[in-house]
mmCIF file as gemmi writes it, N, C-alpha and C atoms, coordinates in Angstrom:
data_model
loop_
_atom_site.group_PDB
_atom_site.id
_atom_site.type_symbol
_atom_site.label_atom_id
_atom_site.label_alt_id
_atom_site.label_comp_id
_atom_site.label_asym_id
_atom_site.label_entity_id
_atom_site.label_seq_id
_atom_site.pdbx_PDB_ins_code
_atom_site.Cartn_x
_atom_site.Cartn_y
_atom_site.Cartn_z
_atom_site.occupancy
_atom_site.B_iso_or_equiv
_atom_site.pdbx_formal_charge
_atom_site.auth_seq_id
_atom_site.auth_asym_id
_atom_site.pdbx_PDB_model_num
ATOM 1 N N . UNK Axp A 1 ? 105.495 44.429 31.393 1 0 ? 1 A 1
ATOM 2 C CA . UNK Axp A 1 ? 104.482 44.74 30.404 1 0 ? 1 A 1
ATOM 3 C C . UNK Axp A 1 ? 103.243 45.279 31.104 1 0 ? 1 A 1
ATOM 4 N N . UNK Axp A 2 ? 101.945 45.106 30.24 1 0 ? 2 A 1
ATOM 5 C CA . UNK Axp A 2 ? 100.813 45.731 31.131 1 0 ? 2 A 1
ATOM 6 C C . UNK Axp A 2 ? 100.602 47.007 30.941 1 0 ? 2 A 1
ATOM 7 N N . UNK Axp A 3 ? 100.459 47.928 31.852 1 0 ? 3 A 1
ATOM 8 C CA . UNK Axp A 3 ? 99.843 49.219 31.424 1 0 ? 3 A 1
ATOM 9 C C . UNK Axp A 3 ? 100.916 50.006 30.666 1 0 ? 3 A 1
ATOM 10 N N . UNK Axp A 4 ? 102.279 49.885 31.572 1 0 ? 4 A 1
ATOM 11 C CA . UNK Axp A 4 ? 103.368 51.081 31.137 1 0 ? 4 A 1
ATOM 12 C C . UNK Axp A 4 ? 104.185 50.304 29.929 1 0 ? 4 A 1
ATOM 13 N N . UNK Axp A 5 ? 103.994 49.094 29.555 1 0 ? 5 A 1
ATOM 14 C CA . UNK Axp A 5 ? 104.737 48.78 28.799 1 0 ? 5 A 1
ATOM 15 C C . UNK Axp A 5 ? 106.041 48.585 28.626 1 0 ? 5 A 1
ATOM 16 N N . UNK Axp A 6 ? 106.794 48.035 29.754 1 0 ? 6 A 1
ATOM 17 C CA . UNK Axp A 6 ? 107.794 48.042 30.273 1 0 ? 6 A 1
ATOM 18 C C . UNK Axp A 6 ? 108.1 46.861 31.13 1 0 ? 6 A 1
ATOM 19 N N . UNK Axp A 7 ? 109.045 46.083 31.113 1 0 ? 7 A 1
ATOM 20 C CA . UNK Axp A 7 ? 109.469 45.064 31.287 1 0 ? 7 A 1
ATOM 21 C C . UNK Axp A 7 ? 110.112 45.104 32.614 1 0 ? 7 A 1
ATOM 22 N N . UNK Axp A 8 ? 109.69 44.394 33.728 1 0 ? 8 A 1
ATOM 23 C CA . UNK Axp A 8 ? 110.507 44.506 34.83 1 0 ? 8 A 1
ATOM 24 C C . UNK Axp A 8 ? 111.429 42.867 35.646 1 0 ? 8 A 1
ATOM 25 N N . UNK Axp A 9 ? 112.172 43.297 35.769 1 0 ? 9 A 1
ATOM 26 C CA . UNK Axp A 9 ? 113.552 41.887 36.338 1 0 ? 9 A 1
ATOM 27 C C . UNK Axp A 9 ? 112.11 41.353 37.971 1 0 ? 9 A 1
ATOM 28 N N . UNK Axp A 10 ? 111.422 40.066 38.093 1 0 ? 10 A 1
ATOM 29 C CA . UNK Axp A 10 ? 110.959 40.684 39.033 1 0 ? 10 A 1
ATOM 30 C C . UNK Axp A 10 ? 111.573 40.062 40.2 1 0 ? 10 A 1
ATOM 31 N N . UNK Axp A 11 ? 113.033 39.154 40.092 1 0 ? 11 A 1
ATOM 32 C CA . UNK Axp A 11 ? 113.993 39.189 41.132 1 0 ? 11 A 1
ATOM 33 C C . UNK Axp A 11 ? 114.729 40.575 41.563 1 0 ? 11 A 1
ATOM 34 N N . UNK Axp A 12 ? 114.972 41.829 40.757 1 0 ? 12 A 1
ATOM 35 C CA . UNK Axp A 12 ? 115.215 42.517 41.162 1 0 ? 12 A 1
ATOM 36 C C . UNK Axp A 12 ? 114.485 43.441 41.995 1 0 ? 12 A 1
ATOM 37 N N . UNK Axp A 13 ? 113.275 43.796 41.448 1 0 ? 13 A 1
ATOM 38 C CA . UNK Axp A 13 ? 112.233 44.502 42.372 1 0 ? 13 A 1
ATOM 39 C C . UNK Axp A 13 ? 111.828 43.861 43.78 1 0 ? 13 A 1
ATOM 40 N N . UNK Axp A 14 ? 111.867 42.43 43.988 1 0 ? 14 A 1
ATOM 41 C CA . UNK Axp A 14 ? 111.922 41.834 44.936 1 0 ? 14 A 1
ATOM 42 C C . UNK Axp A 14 ? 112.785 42.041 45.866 1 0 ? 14 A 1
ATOM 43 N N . UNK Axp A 15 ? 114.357 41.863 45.478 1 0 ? 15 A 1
ATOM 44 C CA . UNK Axp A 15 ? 115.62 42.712 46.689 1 0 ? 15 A 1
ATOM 45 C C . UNK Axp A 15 ? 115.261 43.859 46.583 1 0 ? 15 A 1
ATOM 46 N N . UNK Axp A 16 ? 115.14 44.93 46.11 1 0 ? 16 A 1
ATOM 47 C CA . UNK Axp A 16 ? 114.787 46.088 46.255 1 0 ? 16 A 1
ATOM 48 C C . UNK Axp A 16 ? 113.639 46.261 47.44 1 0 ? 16 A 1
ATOM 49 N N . UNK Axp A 17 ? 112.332 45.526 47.312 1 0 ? 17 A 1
ATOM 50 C CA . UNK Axp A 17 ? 111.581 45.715 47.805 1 0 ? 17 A 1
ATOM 51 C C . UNK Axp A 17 ? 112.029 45.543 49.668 1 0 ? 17 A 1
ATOM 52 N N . UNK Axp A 18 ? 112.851 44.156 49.303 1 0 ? 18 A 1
ATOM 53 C CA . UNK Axp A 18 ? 113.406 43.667 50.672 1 0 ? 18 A 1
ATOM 54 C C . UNK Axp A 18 ? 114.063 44.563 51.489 1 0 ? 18 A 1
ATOM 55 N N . UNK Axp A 19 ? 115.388 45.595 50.823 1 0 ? 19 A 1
ATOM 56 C CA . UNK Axp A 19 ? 116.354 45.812 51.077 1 0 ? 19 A 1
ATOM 57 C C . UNK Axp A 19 ? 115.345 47.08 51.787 1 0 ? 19 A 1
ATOM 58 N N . UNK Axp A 20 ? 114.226 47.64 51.163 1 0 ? 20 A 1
ATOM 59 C CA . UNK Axp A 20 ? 113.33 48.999 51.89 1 0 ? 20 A 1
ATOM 60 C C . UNK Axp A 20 ? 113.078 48.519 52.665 1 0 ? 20 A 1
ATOM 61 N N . UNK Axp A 21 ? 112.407 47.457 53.348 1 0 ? 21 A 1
ATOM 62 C CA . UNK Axp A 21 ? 111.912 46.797 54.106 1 0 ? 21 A 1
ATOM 63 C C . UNK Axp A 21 ? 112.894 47.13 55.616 1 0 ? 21 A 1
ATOM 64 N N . UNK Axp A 22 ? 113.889 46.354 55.194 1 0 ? 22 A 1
ATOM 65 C CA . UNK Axp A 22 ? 115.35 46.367 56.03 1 0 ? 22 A 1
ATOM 66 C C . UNK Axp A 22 ? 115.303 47.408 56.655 1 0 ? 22 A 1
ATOM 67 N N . UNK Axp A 23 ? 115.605 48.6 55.359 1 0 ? 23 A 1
ATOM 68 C CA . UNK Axp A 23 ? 116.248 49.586 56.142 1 0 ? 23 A 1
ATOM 69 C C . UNK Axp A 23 ? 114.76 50.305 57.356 1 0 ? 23 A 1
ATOM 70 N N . UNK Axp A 24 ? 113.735 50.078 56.707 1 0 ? 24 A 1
ATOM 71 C CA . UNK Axp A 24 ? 112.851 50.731 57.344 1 0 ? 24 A 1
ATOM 72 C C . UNK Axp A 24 ? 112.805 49.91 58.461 1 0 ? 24 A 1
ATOM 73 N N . UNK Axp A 25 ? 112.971 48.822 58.992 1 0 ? 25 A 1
ATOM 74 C CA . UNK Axp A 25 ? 112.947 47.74 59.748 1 0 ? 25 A 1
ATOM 75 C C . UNK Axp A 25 ? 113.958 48.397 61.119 1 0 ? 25 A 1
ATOM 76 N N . UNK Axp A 26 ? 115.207 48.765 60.319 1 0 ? 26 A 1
ATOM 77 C CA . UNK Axp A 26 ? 116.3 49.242 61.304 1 0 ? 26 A 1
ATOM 78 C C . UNK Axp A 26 ? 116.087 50.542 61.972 1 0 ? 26 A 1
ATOM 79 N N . UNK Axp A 27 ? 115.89 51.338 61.287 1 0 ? 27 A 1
ATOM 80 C CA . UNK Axp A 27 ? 114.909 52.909 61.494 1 0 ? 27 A 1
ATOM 81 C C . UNK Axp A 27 ? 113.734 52.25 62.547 1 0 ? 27 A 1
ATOM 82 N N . UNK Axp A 28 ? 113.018 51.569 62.206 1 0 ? 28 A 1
ATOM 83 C CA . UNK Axp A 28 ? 112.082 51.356 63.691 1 0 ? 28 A 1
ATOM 84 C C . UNK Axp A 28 ? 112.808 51.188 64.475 1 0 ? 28 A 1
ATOM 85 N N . UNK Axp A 29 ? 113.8 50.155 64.796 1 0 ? 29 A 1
ATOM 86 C CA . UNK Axp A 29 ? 114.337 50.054 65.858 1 0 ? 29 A 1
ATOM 87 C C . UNK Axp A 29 ? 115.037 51.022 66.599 1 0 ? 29 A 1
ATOM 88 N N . UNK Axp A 30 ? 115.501 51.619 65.699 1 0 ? 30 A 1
ATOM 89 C CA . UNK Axp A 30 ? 116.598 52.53 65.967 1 0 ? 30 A 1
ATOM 90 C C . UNK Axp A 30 ? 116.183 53.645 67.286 1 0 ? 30 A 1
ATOM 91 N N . UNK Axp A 31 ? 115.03 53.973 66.739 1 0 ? 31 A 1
ATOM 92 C CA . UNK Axp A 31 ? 113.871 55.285 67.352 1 0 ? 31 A 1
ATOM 93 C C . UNK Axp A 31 ? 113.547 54.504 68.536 1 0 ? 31 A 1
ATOM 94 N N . UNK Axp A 32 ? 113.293 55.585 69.702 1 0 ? 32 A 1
ATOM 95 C CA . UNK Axp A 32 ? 112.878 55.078 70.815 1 0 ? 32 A 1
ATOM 96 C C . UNK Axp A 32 ? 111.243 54.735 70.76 1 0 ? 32 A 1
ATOM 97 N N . UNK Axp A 33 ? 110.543 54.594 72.061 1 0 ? 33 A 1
ATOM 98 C CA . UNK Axp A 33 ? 109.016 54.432 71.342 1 0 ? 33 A 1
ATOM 99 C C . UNK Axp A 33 ? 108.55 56.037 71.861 1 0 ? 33 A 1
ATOM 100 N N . UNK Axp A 34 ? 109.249 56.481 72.61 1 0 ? 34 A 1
ATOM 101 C CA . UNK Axp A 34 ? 108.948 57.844 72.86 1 0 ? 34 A 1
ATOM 102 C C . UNK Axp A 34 ? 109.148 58.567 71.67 1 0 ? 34 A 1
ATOM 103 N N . UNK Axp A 35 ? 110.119 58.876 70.675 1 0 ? 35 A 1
ATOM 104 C CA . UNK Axp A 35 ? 110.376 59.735 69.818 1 0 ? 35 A 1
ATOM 105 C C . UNK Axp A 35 ? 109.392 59.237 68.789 1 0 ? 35 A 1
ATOM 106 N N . UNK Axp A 36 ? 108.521 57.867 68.85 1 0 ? 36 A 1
ATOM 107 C CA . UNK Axp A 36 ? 107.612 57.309 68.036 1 0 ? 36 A 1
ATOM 108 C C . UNK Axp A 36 ? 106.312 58.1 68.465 1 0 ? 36 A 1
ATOM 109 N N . UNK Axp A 37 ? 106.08 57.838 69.409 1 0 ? 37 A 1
ATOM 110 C CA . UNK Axp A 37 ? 104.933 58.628 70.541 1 0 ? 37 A 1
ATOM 111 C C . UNK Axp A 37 ? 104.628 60.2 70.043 1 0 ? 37 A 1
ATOM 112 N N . UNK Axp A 38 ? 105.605 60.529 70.243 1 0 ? 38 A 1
ATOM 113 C CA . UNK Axp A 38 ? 106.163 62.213 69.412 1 0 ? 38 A 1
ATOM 114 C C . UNK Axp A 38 ? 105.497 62.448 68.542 1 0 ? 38 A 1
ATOM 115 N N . UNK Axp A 39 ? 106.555 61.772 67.622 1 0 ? 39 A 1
ATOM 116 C CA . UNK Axp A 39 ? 105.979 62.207 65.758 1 0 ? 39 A 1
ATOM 117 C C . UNK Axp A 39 ? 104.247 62.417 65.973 1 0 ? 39 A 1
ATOM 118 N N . UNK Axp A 40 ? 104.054 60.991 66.275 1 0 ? 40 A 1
ATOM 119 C CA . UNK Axp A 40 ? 102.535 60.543 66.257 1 0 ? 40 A 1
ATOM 120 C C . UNK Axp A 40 ? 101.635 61.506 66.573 1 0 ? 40 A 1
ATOM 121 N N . UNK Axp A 41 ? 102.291 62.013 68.274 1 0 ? 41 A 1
ATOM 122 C CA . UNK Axp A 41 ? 101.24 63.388 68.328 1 0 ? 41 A 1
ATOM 123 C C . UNK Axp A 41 ? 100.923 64.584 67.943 1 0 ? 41 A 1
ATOM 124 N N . UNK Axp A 42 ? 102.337 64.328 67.245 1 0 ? 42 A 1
ATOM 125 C CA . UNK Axp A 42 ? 102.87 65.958 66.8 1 0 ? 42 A 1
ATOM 126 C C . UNK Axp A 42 ? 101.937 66.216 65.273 1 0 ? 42 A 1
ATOM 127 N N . UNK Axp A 43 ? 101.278 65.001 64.967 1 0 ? 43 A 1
ATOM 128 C CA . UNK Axp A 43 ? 100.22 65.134 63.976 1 0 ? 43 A 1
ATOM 129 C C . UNK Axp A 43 ? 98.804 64.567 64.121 1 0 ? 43 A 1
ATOM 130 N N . UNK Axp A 44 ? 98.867 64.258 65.259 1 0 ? 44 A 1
ATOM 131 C CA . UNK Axp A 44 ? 97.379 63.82 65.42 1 0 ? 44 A 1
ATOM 132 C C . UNK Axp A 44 ? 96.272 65.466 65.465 1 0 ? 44 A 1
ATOM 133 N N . UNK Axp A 45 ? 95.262 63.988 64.616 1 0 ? 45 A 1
ATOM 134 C CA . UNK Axp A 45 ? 94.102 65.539 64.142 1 0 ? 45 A 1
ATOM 135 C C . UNK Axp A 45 ? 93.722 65.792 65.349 1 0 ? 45 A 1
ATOM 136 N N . UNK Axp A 46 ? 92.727 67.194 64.841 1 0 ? 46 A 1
ATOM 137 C CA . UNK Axp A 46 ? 92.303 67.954 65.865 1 0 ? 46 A 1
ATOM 138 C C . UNK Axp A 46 ? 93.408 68.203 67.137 1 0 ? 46 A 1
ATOM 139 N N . UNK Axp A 47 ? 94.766 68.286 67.39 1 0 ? 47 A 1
ATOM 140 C CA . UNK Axp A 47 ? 95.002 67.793 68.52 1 0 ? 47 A 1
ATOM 141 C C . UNK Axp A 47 ? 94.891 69.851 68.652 1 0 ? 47 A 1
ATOM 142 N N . UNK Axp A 48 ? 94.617 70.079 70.072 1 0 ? 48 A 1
ATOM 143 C CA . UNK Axp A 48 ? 94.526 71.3 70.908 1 0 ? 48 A 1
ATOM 144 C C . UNK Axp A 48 ? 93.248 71.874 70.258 1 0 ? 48 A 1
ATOM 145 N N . UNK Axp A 49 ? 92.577 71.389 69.621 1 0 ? 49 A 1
ATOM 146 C CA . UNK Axp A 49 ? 91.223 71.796 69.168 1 0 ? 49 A 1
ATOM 147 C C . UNK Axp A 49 ? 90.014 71.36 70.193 1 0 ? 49 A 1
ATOM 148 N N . UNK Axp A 50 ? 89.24 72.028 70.032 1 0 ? 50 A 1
ATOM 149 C CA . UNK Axp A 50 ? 88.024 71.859 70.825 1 0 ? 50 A 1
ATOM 150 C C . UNK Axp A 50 ? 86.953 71.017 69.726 1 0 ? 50 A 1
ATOM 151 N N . UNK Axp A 51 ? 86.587 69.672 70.283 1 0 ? 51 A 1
ATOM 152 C CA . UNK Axp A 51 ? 85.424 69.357 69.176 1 0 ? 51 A 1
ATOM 153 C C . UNK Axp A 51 ? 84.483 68.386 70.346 1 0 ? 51 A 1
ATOM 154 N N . UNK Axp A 52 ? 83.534 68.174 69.608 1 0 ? 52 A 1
ATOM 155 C CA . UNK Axp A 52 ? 82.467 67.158 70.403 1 0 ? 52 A 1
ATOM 156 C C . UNK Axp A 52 ? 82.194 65.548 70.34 1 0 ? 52 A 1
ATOM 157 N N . UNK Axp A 53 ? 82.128 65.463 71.271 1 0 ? 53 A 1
ATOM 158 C CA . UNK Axp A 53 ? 83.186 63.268 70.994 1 0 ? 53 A 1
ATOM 159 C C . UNK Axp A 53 ? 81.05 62.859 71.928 1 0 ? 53 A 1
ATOM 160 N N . UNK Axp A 54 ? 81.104 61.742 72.22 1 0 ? 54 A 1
ATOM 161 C CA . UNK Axp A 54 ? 79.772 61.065 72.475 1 0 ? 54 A 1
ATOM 162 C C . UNK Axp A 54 ? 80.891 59.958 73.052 1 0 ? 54 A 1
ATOM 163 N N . UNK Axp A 55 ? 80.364 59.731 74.515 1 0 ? 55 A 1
ATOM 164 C CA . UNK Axp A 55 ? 80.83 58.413 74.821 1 0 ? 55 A 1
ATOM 165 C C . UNK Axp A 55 ? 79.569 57.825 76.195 1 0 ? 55 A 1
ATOM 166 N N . UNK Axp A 56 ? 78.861 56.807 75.911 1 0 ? 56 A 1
ATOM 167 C CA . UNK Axp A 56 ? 77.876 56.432 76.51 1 0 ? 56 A 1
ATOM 168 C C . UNK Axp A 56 ? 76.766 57.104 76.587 1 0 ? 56 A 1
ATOM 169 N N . UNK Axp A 57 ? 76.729 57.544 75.403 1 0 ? 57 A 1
ATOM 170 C CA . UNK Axp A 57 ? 75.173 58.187 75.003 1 0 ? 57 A 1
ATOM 171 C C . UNK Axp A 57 ? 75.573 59.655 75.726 1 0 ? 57 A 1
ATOM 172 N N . UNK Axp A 58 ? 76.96 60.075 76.088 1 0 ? 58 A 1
ATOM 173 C CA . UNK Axp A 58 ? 76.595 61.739 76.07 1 0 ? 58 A 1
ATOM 174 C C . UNK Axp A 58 ? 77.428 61.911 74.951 1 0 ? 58 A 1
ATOM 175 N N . UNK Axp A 59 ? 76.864 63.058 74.982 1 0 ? 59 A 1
ATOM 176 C CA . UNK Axp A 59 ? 77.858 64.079 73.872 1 0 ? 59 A 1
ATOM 177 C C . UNK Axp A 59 ? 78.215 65.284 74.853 1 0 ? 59 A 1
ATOM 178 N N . UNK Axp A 60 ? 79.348 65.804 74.32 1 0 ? 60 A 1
ATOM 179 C CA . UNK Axp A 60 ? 80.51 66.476 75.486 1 0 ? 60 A 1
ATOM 180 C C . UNK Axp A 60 ? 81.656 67.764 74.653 1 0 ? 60 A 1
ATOM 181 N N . UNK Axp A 61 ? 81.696 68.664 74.665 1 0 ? 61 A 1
ATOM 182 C CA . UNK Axp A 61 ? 82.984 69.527 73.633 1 0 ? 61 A 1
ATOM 183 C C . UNK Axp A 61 ? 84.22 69.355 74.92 1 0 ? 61 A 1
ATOM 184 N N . UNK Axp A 62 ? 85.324 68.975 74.063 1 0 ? 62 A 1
ATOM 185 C CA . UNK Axp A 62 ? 86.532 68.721 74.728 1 0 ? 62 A 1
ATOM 186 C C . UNK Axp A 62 ? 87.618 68.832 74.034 1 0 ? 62 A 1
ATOM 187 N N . UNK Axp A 63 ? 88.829 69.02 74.258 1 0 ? 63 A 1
ATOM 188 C CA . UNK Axp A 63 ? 90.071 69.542 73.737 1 0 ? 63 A 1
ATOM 189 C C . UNK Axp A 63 ? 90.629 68.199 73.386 1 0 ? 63 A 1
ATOM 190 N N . UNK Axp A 64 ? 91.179 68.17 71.85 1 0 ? 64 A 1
ATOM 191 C CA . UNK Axp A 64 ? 92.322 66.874 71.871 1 0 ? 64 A 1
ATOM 192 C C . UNK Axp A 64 ? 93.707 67.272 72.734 1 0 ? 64 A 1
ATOM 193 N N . UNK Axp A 65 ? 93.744 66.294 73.382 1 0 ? 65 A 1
ATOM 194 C CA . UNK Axp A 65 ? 95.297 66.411 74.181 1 0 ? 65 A 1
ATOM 195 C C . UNK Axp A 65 ? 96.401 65.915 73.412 1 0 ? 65 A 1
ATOM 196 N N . UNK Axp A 66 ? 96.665 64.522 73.459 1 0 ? 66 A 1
ATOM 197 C CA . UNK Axp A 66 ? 96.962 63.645 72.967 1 0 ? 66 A 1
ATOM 198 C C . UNK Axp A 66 ? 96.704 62.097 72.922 1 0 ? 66 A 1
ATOM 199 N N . UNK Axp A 67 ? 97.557 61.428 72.379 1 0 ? 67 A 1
ATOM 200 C CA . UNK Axp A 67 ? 97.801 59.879 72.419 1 0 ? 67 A 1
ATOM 201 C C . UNK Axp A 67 ? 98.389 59.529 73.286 1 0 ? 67 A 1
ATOM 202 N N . UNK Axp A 68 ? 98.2 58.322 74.656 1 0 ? 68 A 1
ATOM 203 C CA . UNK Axp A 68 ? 98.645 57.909 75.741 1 0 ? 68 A 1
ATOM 204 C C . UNK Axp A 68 ? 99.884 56.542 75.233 1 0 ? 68 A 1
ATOM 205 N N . UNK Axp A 69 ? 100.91 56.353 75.759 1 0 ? 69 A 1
ATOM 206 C CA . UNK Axp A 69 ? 101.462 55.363 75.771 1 0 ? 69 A 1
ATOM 207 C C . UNK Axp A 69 ? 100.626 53.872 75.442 1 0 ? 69 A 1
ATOM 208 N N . UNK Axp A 70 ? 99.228 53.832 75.993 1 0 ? 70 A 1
ATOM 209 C CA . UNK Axp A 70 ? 98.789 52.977 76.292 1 0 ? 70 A 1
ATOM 210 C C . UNK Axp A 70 ? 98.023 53.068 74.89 1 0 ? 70 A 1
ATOM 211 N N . UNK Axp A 71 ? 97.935 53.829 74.06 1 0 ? 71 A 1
ATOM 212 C CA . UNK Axp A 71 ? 96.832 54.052 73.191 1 0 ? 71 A 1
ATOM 213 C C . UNK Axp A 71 ? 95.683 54.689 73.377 1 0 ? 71 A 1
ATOM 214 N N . UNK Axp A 72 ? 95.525 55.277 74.282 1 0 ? 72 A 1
ATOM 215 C CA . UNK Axp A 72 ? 93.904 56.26 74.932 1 0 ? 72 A 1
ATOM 216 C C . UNK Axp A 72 ? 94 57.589 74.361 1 0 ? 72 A 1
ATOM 217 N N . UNK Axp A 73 ? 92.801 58.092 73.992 1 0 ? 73 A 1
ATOM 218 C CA . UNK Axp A 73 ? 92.696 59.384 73.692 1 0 ? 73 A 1
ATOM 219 C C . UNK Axp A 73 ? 92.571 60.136 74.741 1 0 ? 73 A 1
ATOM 220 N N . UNK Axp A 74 ? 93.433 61.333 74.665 1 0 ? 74 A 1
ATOM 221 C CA . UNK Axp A 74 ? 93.167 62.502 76.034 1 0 ? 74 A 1
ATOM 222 C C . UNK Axp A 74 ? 92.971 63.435 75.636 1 0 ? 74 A 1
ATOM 223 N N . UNK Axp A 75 ? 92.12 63.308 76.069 1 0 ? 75 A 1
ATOM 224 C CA . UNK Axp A 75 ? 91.428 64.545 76.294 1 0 ? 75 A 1
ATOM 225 C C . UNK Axp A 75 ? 91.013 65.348 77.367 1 0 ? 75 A 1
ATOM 226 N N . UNK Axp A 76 ? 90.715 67.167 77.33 1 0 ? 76 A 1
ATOM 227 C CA . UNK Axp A 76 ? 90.42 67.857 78.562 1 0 ? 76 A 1
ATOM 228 C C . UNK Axp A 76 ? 89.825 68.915 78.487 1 0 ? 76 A 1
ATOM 229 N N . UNK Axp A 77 ? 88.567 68.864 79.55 1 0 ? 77 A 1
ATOM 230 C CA . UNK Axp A 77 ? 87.46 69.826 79.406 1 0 ? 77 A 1
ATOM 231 C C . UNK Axp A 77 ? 87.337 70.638 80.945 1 0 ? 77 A 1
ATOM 232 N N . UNK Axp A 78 ? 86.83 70.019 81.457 1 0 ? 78 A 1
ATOM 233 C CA . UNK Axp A 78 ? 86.346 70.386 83.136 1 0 ? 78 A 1
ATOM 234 C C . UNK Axp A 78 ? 87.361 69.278 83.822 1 0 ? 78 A 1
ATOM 235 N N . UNK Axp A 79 ? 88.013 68.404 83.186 1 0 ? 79 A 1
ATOM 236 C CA . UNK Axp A 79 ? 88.471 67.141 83.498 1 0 ? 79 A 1
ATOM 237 C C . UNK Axp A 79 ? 89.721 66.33 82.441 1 0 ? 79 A 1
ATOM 238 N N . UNK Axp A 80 ? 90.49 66.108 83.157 1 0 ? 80 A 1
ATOM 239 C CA . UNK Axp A 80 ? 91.34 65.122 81.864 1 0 ? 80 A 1
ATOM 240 C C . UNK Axp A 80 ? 90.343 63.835 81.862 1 0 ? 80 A 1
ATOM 241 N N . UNK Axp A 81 ? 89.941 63.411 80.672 1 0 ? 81 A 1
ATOM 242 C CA . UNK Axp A 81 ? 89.737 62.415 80.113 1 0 ? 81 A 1
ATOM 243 C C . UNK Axp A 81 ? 90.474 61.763 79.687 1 0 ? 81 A 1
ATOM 244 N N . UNK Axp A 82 ? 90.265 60.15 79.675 1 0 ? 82 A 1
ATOM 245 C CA . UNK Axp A 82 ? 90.77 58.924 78.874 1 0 ? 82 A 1
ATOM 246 C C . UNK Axp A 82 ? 90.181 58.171 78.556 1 0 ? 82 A 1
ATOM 247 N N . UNK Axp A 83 ? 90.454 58.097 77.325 1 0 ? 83 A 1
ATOM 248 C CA . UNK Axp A 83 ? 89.286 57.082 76.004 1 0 ? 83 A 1
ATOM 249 C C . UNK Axp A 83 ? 89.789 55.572 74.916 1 0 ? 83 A 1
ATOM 250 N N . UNK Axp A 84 ? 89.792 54.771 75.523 1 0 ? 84 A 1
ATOM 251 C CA . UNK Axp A 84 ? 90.053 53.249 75.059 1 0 ? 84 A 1
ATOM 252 C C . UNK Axp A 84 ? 89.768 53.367 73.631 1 0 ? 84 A 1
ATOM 253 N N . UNK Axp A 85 ? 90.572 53.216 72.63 1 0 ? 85 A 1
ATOM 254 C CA . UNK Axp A 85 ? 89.912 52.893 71.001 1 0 ? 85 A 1
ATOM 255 C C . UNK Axp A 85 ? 88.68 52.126 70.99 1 0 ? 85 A 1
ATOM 256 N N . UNK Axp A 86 ? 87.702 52.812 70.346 1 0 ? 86 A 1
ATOM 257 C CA . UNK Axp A 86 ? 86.504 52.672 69.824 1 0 ? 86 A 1
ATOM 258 C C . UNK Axp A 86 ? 85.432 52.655 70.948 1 0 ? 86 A 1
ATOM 259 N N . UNK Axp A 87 ? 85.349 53.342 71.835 1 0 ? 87 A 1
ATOM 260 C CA . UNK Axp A 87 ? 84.97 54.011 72.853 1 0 ? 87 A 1
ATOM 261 C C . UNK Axp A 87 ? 83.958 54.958 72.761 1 0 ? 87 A 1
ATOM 262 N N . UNK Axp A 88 ? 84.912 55.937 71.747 1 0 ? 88 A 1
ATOM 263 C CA . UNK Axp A 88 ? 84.179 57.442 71.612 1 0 ? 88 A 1
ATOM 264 C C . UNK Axp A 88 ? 83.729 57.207 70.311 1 0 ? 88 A 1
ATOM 265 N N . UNK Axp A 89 ? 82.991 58.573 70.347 1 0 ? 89 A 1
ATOM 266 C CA . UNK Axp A 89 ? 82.616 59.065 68.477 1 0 ? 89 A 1
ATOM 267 C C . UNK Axp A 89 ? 82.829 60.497 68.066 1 0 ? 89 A 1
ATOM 268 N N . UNK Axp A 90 ? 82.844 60.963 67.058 1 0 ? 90 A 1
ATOM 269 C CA . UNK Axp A 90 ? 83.146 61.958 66.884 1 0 ? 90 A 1
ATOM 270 C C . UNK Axp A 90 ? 81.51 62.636 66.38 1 0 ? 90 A 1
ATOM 271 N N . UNK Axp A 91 ? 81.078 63.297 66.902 1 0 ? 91 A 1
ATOM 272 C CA . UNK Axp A 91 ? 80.196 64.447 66.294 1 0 ? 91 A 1
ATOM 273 C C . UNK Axp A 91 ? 80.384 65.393 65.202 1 0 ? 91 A 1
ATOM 274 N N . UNK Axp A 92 ? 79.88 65.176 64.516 1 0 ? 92 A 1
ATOM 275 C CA . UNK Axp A 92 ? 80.041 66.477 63.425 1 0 ? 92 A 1
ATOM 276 C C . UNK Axp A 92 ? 78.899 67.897 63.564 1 0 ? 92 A 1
């Protein structure tokens, strides 16, 4: 009932819910953490863009590289950079 007006089993939506769970559960495993690593970069913003990040009171224009195994942002200007989450900032 409620908005759509429609009656739902809510033991059934529950296995349902489970059974997505599962399969998505197995699909993680399945994938290496490299082919995880991948996807990830293969959409991270800005990535091969040039933008301006601030880390210890400078501000700096630098290229997104990517995402490190470790979780660091890389980046590269005059220099490869590496940036610990919540480190940097982004400039607009």
């Amino acid at each position: 009932s409620g908005i759509t007006q429609k009656e739902y089993d809510v033991v059934v939506l529950a296995q349902e819910l489970h059974q997505y769970i599962l399969e998505k559960i197995e699909a993680a495993n399945e994938g290496s953490m490299q082919s995880i690593m991948d996807a990830y970069n293969e959409y991270l913003y800005c990535k091969d863009c040039k933008v301006k990040l601030r880390s210890n009171n400078a501000g700096f224009f630098t290229t997104i590289k990517e995402v490190n195994d470790n979780g660091q942002l890389i980046t590269e200007d005059v220099m490869e950079r590496q940036f610990d989450f919540g480190t940097v900032q982004w400039l607009l």
